[in-house]
C-alpha positions as CSV (number, residue, x, y, z in Angstrom):
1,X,0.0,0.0,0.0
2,X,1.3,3.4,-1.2
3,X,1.9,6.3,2.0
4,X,-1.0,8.2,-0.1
5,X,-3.2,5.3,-0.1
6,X,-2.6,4.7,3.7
7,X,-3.5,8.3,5.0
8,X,-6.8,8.1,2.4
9,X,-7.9,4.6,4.2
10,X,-7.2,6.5,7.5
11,X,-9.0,9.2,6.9
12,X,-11.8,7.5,5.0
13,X,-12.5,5.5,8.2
14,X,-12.5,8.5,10.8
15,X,-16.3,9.6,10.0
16,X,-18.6,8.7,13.2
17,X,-15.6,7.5,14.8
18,X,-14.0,11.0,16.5
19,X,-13.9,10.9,20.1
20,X,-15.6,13.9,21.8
21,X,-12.3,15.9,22.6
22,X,-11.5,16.4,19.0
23,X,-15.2,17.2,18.0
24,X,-14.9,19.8,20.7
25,X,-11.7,20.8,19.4
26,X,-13.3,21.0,15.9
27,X,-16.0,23.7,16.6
28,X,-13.2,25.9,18.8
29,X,-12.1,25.9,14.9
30,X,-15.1,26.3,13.5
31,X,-16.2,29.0,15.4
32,X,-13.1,30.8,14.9
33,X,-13.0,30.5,11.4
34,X,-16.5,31.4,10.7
35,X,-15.7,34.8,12.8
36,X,-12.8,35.0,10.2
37,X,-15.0,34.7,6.9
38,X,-18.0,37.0,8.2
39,X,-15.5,39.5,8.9
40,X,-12.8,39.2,6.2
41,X,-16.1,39.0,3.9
42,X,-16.3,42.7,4.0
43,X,-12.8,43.5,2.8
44,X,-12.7,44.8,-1.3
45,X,-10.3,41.8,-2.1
46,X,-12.7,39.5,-1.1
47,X,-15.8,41.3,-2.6
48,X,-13.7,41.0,-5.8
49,X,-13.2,37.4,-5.1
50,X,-17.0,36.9,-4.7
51,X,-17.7,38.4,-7.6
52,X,-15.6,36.4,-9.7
53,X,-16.9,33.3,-8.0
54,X,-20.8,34.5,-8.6
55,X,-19.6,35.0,-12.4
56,X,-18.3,32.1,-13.0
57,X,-20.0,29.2,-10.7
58,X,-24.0,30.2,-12.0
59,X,-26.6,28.9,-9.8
60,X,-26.6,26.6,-6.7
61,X,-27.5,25.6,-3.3
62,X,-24.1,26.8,-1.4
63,X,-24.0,29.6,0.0
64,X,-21.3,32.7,-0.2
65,X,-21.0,34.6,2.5
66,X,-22.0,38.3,2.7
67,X,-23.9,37.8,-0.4
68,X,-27.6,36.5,-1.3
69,X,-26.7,34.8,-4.2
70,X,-26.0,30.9,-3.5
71,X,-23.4,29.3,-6.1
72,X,-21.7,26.3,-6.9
73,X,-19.9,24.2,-4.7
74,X,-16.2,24.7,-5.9
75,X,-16.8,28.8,-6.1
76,X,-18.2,28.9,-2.8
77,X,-15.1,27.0,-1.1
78,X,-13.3,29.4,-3.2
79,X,-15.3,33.3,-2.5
80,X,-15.4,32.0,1.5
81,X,-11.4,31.0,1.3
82,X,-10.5,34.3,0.7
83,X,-12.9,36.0,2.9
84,X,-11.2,33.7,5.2
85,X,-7.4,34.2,4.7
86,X,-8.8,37.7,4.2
87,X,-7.0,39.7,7.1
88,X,-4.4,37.6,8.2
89,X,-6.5,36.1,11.6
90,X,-7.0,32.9,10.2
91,X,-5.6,30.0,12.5
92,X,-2.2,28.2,11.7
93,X,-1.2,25.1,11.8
94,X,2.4,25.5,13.2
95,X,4.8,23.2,11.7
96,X,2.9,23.0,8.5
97,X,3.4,26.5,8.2
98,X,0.3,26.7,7.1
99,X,-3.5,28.3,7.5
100,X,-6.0,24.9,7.7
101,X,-9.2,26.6,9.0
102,X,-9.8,28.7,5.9
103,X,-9.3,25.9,3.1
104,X,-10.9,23.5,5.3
105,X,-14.3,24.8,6.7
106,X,-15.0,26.7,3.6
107,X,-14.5,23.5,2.0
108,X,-16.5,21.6,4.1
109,X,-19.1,24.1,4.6
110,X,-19.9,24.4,0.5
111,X,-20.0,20.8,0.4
112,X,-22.2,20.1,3.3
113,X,-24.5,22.9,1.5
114,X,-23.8,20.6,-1.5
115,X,-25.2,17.0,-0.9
116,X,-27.6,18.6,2.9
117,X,-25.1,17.3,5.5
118,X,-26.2,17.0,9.4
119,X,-24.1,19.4,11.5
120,X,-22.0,16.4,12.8
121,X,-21.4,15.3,9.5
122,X,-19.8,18.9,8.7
123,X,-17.8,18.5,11.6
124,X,-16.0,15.0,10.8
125,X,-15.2,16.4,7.4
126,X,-13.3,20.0,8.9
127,X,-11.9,17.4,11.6
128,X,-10.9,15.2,8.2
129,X,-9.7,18.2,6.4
130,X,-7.3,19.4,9.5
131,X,-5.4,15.8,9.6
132,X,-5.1,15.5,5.8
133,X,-3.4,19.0,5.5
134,X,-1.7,19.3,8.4
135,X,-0.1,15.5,7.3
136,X,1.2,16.7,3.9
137,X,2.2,19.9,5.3
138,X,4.5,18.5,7.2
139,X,5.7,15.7,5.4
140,X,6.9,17.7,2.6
141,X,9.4,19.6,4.9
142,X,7.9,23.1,5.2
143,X,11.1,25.2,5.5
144,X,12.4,23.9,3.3
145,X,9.0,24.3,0.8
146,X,8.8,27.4,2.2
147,X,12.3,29.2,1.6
148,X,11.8,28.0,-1.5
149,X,9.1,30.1,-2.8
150,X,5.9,27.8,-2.3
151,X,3.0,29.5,0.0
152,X,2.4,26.3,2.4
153,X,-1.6,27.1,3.0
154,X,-2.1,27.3,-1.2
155,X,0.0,23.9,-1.9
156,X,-0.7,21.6,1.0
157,X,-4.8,22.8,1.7
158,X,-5.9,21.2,-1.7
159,X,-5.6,18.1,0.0
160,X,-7.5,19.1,3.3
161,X,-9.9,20.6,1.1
162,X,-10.1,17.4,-1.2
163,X,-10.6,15.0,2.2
164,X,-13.4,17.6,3.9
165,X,-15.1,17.2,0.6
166,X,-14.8,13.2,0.3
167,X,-16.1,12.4,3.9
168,X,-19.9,14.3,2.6
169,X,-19.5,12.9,-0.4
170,X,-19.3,9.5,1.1
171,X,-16.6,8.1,-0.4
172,X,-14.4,5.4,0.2
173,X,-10.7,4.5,0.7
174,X,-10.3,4.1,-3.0
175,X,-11.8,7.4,-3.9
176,X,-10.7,8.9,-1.3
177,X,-6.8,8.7,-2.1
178,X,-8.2,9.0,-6.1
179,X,-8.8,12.5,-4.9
180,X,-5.6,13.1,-3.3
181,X,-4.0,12.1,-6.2
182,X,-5.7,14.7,-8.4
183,X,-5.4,17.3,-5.8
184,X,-1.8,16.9,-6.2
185,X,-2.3,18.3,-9.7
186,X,-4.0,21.2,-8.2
187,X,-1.2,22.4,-6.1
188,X,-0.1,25.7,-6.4
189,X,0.9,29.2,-4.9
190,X,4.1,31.3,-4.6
191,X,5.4,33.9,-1.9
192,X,6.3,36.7,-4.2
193,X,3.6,38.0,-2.8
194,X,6.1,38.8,0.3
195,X,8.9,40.6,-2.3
196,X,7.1,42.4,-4.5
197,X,3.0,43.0,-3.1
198,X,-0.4,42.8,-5.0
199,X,-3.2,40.6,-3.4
200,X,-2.6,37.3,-4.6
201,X,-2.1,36.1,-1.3
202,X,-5.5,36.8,-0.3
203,X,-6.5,34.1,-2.8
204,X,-4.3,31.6,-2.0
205,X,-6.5,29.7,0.6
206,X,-9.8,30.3,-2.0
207,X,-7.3,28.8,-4.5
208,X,-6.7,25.3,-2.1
209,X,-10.4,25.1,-0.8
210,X,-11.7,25.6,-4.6
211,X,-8.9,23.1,-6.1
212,X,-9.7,20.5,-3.2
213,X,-13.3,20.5,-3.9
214,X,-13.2,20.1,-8.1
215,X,-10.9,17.2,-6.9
216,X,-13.3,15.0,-5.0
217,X,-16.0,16.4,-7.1
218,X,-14.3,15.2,-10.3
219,X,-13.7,11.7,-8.7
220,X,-17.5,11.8,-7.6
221,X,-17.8,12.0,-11.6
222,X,-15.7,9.0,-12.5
223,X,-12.0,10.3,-13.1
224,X,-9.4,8.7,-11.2
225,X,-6.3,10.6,-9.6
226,X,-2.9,9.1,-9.4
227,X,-2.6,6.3,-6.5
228,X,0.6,7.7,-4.9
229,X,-0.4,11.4,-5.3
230,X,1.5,12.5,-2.4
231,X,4.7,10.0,-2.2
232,X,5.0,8.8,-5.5
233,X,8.3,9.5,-7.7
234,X,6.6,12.8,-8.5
235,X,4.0,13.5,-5.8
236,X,3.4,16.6,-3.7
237,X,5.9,16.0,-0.8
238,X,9.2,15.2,-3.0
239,X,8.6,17.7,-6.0
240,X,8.0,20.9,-3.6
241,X,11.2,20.2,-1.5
242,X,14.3,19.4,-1.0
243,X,13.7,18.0,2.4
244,X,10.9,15.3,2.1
245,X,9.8,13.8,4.9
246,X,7.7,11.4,3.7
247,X,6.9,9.2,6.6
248,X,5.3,12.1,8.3
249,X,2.1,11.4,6.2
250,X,1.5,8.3,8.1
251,X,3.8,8.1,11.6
252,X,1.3,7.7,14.5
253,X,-1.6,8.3,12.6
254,X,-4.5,7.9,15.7
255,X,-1.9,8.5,18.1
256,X,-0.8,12.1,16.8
257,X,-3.8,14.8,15.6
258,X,-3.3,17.5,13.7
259,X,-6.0,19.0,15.9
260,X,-4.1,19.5,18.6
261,X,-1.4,21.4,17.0
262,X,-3.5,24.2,15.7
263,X,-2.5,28.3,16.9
264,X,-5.8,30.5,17.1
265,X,-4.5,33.9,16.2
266,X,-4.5,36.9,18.5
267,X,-3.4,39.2,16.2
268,X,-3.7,39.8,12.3
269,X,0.0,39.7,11.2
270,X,1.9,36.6,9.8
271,X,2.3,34.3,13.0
272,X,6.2,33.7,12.2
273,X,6.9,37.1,13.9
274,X,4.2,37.1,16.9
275,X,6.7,35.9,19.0
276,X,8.6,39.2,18.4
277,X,5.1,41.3,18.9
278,X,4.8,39.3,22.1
279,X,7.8,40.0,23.5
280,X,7.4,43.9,22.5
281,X,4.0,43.8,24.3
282,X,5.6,42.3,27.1
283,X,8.3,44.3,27.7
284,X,6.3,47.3,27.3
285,X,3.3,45.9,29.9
286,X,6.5,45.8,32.2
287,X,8.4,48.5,31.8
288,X,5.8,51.1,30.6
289,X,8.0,52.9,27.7
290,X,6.4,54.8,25.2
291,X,7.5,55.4,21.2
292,X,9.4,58.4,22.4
293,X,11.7,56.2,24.8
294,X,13.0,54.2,22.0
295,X,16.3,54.9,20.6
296,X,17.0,51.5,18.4
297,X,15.2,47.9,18.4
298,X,16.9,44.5,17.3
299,X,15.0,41.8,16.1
300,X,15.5,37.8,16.1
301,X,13.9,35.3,15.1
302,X,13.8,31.7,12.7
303,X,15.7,31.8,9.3
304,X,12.2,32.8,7.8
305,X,11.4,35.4,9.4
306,X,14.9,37.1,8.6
307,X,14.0,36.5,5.0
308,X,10.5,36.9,4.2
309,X,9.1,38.9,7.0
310,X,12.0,41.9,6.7
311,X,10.2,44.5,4.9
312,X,8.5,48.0,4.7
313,X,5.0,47.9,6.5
314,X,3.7,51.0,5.2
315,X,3.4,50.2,1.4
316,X,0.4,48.5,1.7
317,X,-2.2,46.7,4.6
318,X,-0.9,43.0,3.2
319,X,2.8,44.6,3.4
320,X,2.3,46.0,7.8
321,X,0.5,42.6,8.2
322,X,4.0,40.6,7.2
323,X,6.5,42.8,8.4
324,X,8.1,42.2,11.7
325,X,9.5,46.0,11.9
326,X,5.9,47.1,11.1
327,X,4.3,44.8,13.8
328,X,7.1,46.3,16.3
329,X,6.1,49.0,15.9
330,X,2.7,48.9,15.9
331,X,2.9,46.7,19.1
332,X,4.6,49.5,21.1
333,X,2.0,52.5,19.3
334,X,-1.4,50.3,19.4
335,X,-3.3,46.7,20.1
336,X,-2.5,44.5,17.7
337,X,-5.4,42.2,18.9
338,X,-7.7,45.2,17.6
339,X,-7.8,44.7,13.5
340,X,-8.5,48.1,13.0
341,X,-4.6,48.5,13.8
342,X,-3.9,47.5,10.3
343,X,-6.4,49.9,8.7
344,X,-5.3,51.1,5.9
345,X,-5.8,54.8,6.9
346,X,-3.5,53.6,9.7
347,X,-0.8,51.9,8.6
348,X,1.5,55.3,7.4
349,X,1.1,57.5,10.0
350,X,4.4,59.6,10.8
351,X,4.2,58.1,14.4
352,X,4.7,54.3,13.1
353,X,7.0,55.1,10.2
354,X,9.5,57.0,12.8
355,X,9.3,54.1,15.1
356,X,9.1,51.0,12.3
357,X,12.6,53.1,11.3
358,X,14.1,52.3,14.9
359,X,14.0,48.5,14.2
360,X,17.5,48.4,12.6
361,X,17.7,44.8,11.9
362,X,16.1,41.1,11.9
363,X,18.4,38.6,12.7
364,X,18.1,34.7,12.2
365,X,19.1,33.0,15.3
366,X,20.2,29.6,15.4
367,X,18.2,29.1,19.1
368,X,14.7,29.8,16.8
369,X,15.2,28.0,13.4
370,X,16.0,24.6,16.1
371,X,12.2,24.9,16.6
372,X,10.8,26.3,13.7
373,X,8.1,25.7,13.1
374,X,6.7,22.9,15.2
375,X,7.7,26.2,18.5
376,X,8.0,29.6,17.3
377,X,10.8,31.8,18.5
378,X,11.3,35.0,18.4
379,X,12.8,38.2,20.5
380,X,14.0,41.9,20.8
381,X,16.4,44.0,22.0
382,X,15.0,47.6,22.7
383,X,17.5,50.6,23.5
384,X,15.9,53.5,25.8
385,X,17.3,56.8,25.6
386,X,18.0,56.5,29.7
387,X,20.6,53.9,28.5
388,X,18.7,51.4,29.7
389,X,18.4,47.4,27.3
390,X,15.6,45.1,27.8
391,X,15.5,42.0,26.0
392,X,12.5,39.1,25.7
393,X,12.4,36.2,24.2
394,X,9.3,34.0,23.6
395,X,9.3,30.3,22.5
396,X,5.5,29.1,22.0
397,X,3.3,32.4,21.5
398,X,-0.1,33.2,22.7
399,X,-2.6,31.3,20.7
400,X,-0.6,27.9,20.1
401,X,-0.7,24.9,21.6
402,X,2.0,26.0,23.8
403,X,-0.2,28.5,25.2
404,X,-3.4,28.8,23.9
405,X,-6.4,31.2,23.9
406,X,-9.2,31.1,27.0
407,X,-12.4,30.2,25.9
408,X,-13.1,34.1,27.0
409,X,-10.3,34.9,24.6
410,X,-11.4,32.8,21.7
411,X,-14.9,34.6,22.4
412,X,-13.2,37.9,22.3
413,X,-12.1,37.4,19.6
414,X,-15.2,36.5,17.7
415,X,-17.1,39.5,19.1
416,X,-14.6,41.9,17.6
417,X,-14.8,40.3,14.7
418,X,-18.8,40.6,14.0
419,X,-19.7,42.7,11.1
């Protein structure tokens, strides 16, 4: 039996059979992601991504959020994607590097409109969708994807978006690893997006939940995928890399869930450099500086953040919400944990550009690429003009499984986020 085949079989049997931990787990996520879509639905990108997905699916029974209209199921997964990797609060999967909730439940939740699934049914499949991507987001050796130009949440979701859509559809073990093995085809999405701007990011998880979806539903119409989509010769987790890790897709399947590894997001900025925002907010809760104390800040963190999240906040909302001088800056001036921080009335102010200035570097550190990205690390060094140097370091930010969001947190969270 192939690895590919093996996850499929796994994951084709975990319908009914969740135990009431990881159901409960699974509507912390759901409930978090819906909050995502309903407010990321409002944002221009992803009206024009709703509009394209209107266009172009017709008429239907699933519903887009924000909008009257109902679609098909493939645009739906795809307009309620990007409303949910629409601000940058969507939930992470840590080592996978990459963004499950908004592939998965959008997925599931245009599906389940689809065929008239029961609430627990929509459930298993989002609990489904979280192991399958989380299992070929790590097993095809995410730094190492990553540094290498592919956007984890666009290349690994088609799969969680493929296995959310199998569980409704019913299928089996064969068809189920059928549809990994043409969601492998699917698979695509670059990080330029973090050298040289635009909006394509905002897209990416519309891209994976869409792709996942025409997968299973193409498979529900008789084609047949490859049988080793994800391990083969050519499959997903050795073409995308040059670190496979191949047995990740099946090592302690039952024993290890994806579930359990998931970060709820307390603020709307790339999670690679909240460990830097939380030890800003930190040292600034106990120390009680202002932007005027600040004569220079250091920054350190993992390999990528020193590469990809090094950048000028100011050119653009999509721009402050990756870059770790930005978010320094902004976690000194304002509450990251309000979105309205990254406004885009907001985000080139004189204050923030003076102070995003005094961040004079962003180091890689050896201590926080030995983690990435199962722990993230990160840390600064702030000079006071009374001579004085603080220093933080955080391994496990707020949100993760290392330290994770209070249920009053989580419902926080969702309150600031209804429309």
């Amino acid at each position: 039996m192939t690895a590919s085949a093996e996850l499929a079989e796994f994951c084709a049997g975990l319908p009914g059979q969740l135990d009431d931990r990881l159901i409960v787990l699974t509507e912390r996520y759901l409930l978090d992601t819906s909050a995502c879509i309903e407010f990321g639905a409002q944002l221009p990108w992803s009206q024009s991504a709703a509009r394209y997905a209107l266009a172009q699916g017709g008429t239907g029974s699933c519903e887009v959020i924000g909008h009257e209209a109902r679609t098909s199921p493939a645009m739906a997964a795809f307009a309620n994607g990007a409303a949910g990797h629409a601000f940058e609060l969507d939930d992470v999967h840590e080592e996978a590097i990459s963004h499950p909730g908004a592939v998965v439940v959008p997925a599931a939740k245009a599906v389940a409109d689809y065929v008239g699934a029961s609430r627990s049914q929509l459930l298993d499949a989002i609990a489904v969708g979280y192991e399958a991507m989380g299992r070929a987001g790590i097993a095809v050796g995410p730094s190492s994807h990553m540094l290498g130009g592919f956007h984890p949440t666009s290349m690994s979701g088609v799969f969680g978006s493929a296995a959310a859509a199998a569980v409704l559809l019913g299928f089996d073990a064969p068809k189920f690893n059928h549809a990994f093995g043409i969601a492998a085809s699917l698979a695509s999405g670059t990080m330029e997006f973090a050298a040289s701007g635009g909006m394509a990011k905002r897209i990416h998880a519309a891209r994976a939940a869409e792709g996942g979806v025409a997968a299973a539903l193409l498979v529900d119409a008789g084609l047949e995928g490859a049988t080793d989509g994800l391990a083969g010769t050519y499959g997903f987790c050795r073409v995308f890399t040059d670190e496979t890790r191949v047995h990740l897709l099946t090592e302690g399947l039952g024993e290890r869930w994806m579930l359990d590894e998931i970060t709820i997001k307390p603020y709307a900025a790339c999670s690679d450099i909240h460990p830097m925002m939380q030890a800003t907010i930190e040292l600034v809760a106990d120390h009680g500086f202002g932007a005027g104390d600040v004569v220079e800040i250091r920054a350190f963190g993992p390999t990528k953040a020193a590469t990809q999240n090094s950048l000028d906040g100011t050119a653009s909302v999509m721009a402050a919400q990756y870059s770790a001088q930005w978010n320094i800056a902004a976690s000194i001036l304002a509450d990251p944990t309000d979105p309205a921080t990254y406004d885009t009335n907001r985000i080139n102010t004189e204050p923030v550009r003076e102070l995003q200035a005094k961040v004079v570097s962003v180091e890689a550190r050896p201590e926080y690429d030995a983690t990435y990205a199962w722990k993230m690390g990160g840390g600064v060094e702030i000079d006071l003009v009374d001579g004085t140097r603080l220093e933080r370091s955080v391994h496990g930010q707020w949100g993760s499984m290392h330290d994770p969001l209070s249920e009053t947190q989580l419902q926080r969270k969702v309150t600031i986020l209804k429309p």
